[in-house]
C-alpha positions as CSV (number, residue, x, y, z in Angstrom):
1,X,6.5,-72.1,-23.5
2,X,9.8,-72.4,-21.6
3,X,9.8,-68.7,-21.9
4,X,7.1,-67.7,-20.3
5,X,7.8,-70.8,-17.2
6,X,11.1,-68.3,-16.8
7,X,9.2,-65.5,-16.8
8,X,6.7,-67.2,-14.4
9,X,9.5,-68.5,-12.0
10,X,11.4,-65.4,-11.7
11,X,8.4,-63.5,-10.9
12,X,8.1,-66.0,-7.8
13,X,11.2,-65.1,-6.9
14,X,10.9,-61.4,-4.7
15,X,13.6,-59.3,-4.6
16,X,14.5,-58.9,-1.1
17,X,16.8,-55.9,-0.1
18,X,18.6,-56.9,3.3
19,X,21.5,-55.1,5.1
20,X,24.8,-56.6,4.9
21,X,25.1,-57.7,8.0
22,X,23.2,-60.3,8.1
23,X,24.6,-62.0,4.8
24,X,25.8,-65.4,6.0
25,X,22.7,-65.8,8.9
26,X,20.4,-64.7,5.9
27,X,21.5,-66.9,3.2
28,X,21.4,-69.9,5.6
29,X,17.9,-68.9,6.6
30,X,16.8,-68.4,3.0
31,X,18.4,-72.1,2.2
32,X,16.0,-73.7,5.7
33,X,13.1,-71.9,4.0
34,X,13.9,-73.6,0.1
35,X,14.1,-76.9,1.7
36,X,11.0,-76.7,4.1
37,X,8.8,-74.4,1.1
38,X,10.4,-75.3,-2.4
39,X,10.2,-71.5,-2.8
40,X,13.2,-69.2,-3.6
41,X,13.9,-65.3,-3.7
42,X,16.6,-63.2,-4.6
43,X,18.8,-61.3,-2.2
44,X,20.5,-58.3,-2.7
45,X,22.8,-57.3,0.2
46,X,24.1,-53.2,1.0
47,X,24.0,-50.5,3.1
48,X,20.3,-50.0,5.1
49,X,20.6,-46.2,4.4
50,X,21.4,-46.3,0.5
51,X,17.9,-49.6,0.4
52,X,16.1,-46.8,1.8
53,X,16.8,-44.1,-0.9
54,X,16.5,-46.9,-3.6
55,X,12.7,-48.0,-1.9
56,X,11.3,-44.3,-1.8
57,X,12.5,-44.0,-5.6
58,X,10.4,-47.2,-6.8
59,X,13.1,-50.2,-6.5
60,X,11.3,-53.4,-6.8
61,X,12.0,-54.9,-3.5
62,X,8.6,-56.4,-2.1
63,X,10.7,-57.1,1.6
64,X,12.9,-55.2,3.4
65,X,15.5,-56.2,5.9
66,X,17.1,-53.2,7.7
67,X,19.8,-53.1,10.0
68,X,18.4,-50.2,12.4
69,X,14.9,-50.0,12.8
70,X,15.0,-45.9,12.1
71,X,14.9,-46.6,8.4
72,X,11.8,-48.9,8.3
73,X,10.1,-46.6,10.5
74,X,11.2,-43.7,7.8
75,X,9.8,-45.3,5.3
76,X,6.2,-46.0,7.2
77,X,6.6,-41.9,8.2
78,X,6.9,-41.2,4.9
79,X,3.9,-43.4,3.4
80,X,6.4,-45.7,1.4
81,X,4.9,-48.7,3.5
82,X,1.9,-48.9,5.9
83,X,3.0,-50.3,8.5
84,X,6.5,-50.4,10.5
85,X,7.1,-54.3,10.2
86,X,8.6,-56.5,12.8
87,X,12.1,-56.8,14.9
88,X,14.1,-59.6,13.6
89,X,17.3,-59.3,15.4
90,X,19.4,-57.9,17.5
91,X,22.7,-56.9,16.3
92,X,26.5,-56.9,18.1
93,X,29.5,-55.5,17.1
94,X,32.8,-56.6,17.1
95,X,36.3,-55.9,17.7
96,X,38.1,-57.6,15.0
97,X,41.9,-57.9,13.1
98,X,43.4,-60.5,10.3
99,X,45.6,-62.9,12.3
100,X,48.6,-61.0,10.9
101,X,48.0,-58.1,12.9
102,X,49.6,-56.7,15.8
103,X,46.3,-55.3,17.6
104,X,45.5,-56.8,20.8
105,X,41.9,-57.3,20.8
106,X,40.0,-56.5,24.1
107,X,36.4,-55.2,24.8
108,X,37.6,-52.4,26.4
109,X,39.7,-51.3,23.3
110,X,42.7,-50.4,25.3
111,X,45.3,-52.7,22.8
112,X,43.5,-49.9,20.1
113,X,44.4,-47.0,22.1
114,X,47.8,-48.1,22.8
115,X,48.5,-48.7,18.2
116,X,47.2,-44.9,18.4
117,X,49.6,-43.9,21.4
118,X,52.5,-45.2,20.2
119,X,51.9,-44.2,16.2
120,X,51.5,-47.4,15.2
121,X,48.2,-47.7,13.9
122,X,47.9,-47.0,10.3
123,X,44.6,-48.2,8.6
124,X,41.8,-49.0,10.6
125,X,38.1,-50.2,9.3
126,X,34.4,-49.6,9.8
127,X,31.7,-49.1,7.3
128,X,30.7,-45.0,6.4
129,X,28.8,-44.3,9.6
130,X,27.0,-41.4,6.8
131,X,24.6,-45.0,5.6
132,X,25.7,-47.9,7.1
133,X,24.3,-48.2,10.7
134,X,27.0,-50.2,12.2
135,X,29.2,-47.8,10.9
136,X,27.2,-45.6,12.9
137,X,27.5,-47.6,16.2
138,X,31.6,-48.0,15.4
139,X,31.7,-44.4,15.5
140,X,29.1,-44.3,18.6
141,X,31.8,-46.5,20.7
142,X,35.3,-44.7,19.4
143,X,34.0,-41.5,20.3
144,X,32.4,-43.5,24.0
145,X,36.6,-44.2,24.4
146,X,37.8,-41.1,23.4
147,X,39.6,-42.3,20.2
148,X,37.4,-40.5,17.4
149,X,39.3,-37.6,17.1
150,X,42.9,-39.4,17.0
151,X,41.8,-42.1,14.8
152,X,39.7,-40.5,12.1
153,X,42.3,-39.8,9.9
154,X,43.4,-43.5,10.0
155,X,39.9,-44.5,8.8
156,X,39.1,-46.6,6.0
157,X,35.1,-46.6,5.1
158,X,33.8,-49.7,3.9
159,X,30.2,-49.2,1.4
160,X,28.7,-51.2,3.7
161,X,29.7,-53.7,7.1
162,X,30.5,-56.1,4.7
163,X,33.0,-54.6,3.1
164,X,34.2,-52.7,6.3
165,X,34.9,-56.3,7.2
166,X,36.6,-57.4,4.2
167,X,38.6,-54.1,4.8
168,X,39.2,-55.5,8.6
169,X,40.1,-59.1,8.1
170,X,41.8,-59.5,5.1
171,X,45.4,-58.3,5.9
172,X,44.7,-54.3,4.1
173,X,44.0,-52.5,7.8
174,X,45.5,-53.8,11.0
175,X,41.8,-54.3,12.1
176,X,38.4,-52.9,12.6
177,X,35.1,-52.1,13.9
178,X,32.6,-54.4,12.5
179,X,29.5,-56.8,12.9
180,X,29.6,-59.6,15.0
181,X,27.7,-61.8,12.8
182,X,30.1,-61.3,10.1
183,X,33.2,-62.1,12.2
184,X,31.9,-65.2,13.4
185,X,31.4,-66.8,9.9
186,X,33.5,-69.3,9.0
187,X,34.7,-67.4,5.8
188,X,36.1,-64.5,8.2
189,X,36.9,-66.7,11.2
190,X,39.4,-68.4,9.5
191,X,41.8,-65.4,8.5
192,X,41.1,-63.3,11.5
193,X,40.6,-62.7,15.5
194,X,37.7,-61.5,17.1
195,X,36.2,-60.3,20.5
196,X,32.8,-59.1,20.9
197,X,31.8,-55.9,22.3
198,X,29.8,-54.9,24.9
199,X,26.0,-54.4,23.6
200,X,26.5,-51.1,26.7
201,X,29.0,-49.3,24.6
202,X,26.8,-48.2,21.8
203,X,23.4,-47.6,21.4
204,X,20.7,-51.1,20.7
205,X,21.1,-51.9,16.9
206,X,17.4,-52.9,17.3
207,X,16.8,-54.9,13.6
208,X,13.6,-54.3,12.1
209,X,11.7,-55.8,8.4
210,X,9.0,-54.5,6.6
211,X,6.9,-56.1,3.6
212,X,6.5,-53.3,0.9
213,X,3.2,-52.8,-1.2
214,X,4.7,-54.5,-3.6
215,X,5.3,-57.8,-1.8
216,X,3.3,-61.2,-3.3
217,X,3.1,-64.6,-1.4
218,X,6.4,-65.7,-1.7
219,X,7.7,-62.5,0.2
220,X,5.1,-62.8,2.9
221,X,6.0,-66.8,3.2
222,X,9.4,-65.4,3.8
223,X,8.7,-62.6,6.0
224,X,6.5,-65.1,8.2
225,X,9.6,-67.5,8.2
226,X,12.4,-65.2,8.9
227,X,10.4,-65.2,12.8
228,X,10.2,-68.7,12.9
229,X,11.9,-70.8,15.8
230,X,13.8,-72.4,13.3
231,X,15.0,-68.7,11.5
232,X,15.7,-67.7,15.3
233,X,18.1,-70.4,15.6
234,X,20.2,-69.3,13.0
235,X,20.4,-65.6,14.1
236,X,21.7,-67.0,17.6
237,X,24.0,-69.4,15.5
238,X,25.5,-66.1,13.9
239,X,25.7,-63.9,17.2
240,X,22.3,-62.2,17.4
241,X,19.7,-61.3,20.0
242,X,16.1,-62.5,19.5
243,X,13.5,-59.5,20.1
244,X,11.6,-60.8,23.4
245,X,8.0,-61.2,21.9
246,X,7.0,-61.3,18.4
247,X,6.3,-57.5,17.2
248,X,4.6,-58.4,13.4
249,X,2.0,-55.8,12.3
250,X,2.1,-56.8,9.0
């Protein structure tokens, strides 16, 4: 009997694939919905680009939580879901380096282009712009400054932005390129400096969800909640835009 409760609890519980980004906004989202629905699911957190591969190959994700809208829309192109979902979020980056650090932080990343000019720069972050799409945007805005080509070689690619941020604010590079959700959390805000930059600097890091065909009521609860006032809250709380009108074709 207790087995087959288990079996029957865990099978209300969707896995949901979500770009690491939005870890600490998500996982206080996820808690609001528990306590309001008395309903769980199970996170996983990565790179959008390596969900996407993992979705088209059968993964059992029934939701979908992307951090560039490209890769839910290549997944509705490619008949993996039928529709392309909803925005969530909008997502910032940041300019960010372990309190340790001699990088001065500015928007304009001149205190960057100075460690380069001077040789002083010797491990800098931001996550594998090949699948993560912040890395993506951090490579967007060193190449916008003109520092791509000196820099690249002091590069260190995290999996994901997560990791990138690990990589940024722990004390093992002298800073990085990374999300501003991510910086803002207590858990990196304590080690580490921080300034946002400028959304004009990159191109819009437009978020975007998607229920799969595999999704039961639990996932569409969540998907419904993740655009509630009360979900939107928390995005802000962590540094994100809210899309300007709800966008659900699910």
């Amino acid at each position: 009997m207790s087995c087959s409760l288990s079996a029957a609890f865990a099978a209300d519980m969707p896995a949901i694939a979500a770009a690491a980004n939005i870890k600490f906004a998500l996982d206080e989202v996820h808690q609001a919905f528990t306590q309001d629905t008395g309903k769980r699911v199970r996170i996983s957190y990565g790179s959008s680009g390596n969900f996407v591969a993992q979705i088209r190959h059968g993964a059992p994700f029934e939701l979908f939580l992307s951090a560039d809208e490209r890769y839910i829309k290549q997944l509705k192109s490619l008949g993996v879901t039928t529709s392309e979902g909803s925005l969530y979020a909008i997502g910032r980056l940041a300019l960010a380096a372990p309190k340790s650090s001699t990088l001065t932080l500015d928007s304009e990343l001149k205190g960057l282009q100075q460690m380069i000019a001077d040789g002083s720069l010797r491990r800098f972050a931001i996550a594998n712009p090949e699948h993560a799409p912040y890395g993506e945007r951090a490579k967007e805005i060193l190449l916008k400054q003109g520092l791509w080509q000196a820099i690249e070689p002091k590069l260190i690619f995290g999996e994901n932005v997560s990791q990138a941020a690990q990589f940024a604010l722990s004390g093992s590079t002298q800073g990085g390129i990374v999300a501003l959700s991510l910086a803002i959390a207590p858990q990196f805000k304590a080690n580490a400096h921080y300034v946002a930059l400028p959304e004009s600097m990159h191109s819009p890091m437009l978020q975007r969800m998607v229920l799969t065909e595999k999704a039961g009521e639990t996932a569409k609860q969540f998907y419904q909640y993740l655009q509630s006032p009360r979900a939107g809250e928390i995005f802000v709380k962590y540094g994100f835009g809210l899309p300007d009108k709800p966008t659900a074709e699910d």
